[in-house]
Backbone as a printed PyTorch tensor [residue, N CA C, xyz], in Angstrom:
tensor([[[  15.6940,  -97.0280,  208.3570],
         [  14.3440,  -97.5130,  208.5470],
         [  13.5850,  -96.5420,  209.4450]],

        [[  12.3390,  -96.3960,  209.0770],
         [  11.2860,  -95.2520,  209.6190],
         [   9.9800,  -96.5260,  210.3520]],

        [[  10.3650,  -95.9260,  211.5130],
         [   9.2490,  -96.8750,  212.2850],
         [   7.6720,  -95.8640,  212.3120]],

        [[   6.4320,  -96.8040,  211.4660],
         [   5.4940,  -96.1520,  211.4840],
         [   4.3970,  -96.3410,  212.2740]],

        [[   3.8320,  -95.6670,  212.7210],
         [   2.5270,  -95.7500,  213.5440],
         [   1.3480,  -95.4680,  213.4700]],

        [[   0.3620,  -96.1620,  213.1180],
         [  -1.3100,  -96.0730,  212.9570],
         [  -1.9130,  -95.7400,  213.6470]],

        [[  -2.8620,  -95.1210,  213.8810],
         [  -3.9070,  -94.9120,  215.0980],
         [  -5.1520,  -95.1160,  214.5230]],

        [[  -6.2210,  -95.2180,  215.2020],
         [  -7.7480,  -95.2560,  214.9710],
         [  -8.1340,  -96.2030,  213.8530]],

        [[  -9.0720,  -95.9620,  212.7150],
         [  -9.3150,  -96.1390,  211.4880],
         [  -8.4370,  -96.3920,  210.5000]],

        [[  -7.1200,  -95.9240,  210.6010],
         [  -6.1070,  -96.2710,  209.9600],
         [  -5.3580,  -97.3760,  210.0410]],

        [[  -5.1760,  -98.0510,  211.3550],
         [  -4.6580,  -98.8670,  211.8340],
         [  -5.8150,  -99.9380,  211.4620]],

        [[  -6.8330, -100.2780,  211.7650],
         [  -7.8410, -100.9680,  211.4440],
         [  -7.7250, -101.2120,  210.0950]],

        [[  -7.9780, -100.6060,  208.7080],
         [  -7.5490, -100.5190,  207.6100],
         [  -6.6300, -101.1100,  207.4050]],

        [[  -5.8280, -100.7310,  207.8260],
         [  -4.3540, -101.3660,  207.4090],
         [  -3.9670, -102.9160,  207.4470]],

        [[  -4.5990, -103.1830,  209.2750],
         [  -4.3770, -104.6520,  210.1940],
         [  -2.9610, -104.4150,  210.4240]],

        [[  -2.5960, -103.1120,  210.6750],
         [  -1.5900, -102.9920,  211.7310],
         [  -1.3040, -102.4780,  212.2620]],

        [[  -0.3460, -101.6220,  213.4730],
         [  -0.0840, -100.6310,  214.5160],
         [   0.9880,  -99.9140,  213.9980]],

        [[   1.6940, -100.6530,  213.9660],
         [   3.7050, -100.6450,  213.9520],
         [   4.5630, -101.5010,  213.5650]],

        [[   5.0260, -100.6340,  212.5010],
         [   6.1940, -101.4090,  211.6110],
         [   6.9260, -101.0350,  211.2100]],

        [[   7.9000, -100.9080,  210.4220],
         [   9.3250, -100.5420,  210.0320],
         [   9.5500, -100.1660,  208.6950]],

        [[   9.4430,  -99.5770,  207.5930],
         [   9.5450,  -99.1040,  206.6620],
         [  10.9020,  -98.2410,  206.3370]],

        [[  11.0880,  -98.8170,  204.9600],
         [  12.7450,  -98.1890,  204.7110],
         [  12.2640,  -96.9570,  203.9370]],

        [[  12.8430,  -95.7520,  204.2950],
         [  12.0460,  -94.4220,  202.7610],
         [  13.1720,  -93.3400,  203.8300]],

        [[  13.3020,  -92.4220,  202.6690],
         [  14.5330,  -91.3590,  203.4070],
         [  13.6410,  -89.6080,  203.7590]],

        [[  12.3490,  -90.1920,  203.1350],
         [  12.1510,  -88.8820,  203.3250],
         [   9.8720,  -88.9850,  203.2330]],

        [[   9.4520,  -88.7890,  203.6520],
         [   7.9090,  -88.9760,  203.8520],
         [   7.1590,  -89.1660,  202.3970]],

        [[   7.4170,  -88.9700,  201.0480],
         [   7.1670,  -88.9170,  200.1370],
         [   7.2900,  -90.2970,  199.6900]],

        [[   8.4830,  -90.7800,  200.1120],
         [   8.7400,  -92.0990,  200.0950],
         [   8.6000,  -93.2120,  200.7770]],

        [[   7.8920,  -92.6690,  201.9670],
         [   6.9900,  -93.5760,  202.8380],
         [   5.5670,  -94.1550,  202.2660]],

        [[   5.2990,  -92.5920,  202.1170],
         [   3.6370,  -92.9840,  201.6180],
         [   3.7490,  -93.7900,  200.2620]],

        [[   5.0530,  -93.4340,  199.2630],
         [   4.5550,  -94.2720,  198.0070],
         [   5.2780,  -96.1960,  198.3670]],

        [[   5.8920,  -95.7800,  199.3960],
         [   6.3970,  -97.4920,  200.1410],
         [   5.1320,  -97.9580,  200.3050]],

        [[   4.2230,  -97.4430,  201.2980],
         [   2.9390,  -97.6460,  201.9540],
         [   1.8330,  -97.7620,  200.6310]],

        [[   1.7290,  -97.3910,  199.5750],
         [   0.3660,  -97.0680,  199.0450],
         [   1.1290,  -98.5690,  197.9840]],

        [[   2.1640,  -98.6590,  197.9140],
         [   2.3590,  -99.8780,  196.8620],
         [   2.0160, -100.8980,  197.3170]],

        [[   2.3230, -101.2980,  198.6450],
         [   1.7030, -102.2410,  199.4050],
         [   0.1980, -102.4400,  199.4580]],

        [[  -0.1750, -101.2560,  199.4350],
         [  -2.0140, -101.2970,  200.0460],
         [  -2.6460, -100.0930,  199.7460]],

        [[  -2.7780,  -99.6720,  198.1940],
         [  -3.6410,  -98.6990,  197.9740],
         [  -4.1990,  -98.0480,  198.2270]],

        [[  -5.5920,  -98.7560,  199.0780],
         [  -6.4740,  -98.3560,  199.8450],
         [  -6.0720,  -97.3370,  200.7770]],

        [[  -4.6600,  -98.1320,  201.7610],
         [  -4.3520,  -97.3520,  202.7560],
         [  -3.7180,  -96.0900,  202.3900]],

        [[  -2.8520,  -95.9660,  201.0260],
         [  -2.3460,  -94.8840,  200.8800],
         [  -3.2030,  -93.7880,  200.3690]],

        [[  -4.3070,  -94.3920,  199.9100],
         [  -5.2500,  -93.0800,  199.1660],
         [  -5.7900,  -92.6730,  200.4750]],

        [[  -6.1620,  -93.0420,  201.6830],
         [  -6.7400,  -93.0030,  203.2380],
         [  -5.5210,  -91.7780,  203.8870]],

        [[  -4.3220,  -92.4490,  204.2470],
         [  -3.1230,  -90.9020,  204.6270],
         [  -2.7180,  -89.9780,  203.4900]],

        [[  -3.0220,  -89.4680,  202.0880],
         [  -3.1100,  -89.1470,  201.9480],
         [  -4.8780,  -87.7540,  201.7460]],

        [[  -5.6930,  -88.6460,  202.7430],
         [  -7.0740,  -88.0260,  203.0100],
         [  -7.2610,  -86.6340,  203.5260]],

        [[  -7.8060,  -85.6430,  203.3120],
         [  -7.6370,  -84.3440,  203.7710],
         [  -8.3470,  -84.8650,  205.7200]],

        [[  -7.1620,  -84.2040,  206.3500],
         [  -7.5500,  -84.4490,  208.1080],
         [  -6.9590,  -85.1770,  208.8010]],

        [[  -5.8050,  -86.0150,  207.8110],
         [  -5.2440,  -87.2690,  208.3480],
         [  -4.0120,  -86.1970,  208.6700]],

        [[  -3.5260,  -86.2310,  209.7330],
         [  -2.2850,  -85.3240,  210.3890],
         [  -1.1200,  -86.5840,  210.3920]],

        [[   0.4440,  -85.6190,  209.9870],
         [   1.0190,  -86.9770,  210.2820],
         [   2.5180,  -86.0530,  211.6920]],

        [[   3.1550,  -86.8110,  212.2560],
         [   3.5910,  -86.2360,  213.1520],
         [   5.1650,  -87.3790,  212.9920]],

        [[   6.1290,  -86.3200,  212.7780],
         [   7.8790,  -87.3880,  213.0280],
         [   8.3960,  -86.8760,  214.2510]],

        [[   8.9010,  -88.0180,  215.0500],
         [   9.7270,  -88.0090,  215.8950],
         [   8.7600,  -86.6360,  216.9380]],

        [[   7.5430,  -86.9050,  217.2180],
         [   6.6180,  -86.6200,  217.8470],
         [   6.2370,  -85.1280,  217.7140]],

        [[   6.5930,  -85.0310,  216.4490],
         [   6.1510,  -83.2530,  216.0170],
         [   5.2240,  -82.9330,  215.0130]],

        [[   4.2070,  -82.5570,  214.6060],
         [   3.2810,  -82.3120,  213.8200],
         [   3.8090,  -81.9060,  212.6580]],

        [[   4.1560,  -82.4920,  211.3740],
         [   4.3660,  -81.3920,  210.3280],
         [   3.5680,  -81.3690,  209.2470]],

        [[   3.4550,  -80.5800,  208.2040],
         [   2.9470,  -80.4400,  207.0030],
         [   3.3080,  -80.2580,  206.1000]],

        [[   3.4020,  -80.8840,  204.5550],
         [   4.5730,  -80.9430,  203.6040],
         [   5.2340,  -82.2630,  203.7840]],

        [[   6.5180,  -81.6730,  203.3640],
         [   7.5440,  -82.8150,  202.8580],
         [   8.4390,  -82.8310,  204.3180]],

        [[   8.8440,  -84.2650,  204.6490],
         [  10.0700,  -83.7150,  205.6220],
         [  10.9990,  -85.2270,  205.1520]],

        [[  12.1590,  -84.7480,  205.8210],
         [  13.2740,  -86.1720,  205.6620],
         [  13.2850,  -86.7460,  206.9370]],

        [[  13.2440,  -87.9320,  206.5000],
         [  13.4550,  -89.2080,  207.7470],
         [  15.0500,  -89.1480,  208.3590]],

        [[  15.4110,  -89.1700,  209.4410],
         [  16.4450,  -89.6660,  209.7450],
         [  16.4930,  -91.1320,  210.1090]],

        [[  17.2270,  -92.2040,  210.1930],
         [  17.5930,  -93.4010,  210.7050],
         [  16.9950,  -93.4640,  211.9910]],

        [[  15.7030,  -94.5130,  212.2070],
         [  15.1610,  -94.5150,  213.2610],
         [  14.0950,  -93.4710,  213.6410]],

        [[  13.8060,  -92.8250,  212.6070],
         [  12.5710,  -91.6780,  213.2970],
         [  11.0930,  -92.1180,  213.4160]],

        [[  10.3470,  -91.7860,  213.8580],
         [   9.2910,  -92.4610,  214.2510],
         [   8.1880,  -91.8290,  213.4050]],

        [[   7.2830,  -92.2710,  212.4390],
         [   6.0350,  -91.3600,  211.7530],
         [   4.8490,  -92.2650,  212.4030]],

        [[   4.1590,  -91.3470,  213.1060],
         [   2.6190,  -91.3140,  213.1700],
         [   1.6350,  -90.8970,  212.4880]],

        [[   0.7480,  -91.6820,  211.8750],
         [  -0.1160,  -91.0900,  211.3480],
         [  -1.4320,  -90.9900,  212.1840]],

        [[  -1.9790,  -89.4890,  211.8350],
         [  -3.2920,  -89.3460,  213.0070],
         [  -4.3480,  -89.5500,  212.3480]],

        [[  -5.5640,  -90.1140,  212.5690],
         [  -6.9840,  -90.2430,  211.2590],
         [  -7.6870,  -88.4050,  211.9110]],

        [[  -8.3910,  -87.9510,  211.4610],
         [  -9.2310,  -86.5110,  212.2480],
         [  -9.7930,  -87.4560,  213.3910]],

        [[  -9.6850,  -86.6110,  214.6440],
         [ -10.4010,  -86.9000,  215.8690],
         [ -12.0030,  -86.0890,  215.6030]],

        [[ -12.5140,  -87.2070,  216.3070],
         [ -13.9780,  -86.4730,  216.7230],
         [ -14.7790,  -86.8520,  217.9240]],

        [[ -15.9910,  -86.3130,  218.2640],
         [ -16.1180,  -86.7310,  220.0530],
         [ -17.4900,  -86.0220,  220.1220]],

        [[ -18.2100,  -86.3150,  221.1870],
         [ -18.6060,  -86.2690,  221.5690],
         [ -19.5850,  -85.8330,  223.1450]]])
């Protein structure tokens, strides 16, 4: 199980923070995630949405280990 994490706009979307998702590898997160809630999966798959495992930024494909943590980031902006 891959514990996932929302932030900003995403989390809002969703109506949640953090939860637990079974998938062995990020490919299989998002299509766990987008079967559930469309919306949300067409949203992390959005160009800007950064996603980060076990608190590291990556890009592409990566494999989950047992217990790793995915964050998803929405683009920051400011002011």
């Amino acid at each position: 199980m891959a514990r996932v994490l929302l932030f900003g706009r995403l989390a809002d979307q969703a109506g949640w923070r953090d939860r637990s998702v079974e998938a062995g590898d990020l490919s299989a997160l998002r299509a766990a995630l987008a079967a559930e809630d469309a919306g949300l999966g067409e949203a992390l798959a959005a160009p800007g949405v950064q996603v980060a495992v076990d608190k590291v930024l990556v890009r592409g494909e990566a494999s989950l280990a047992a217990g790793a943590e995915v964050a998803f980031l929405p683009p920051m902006s400011g002011g």
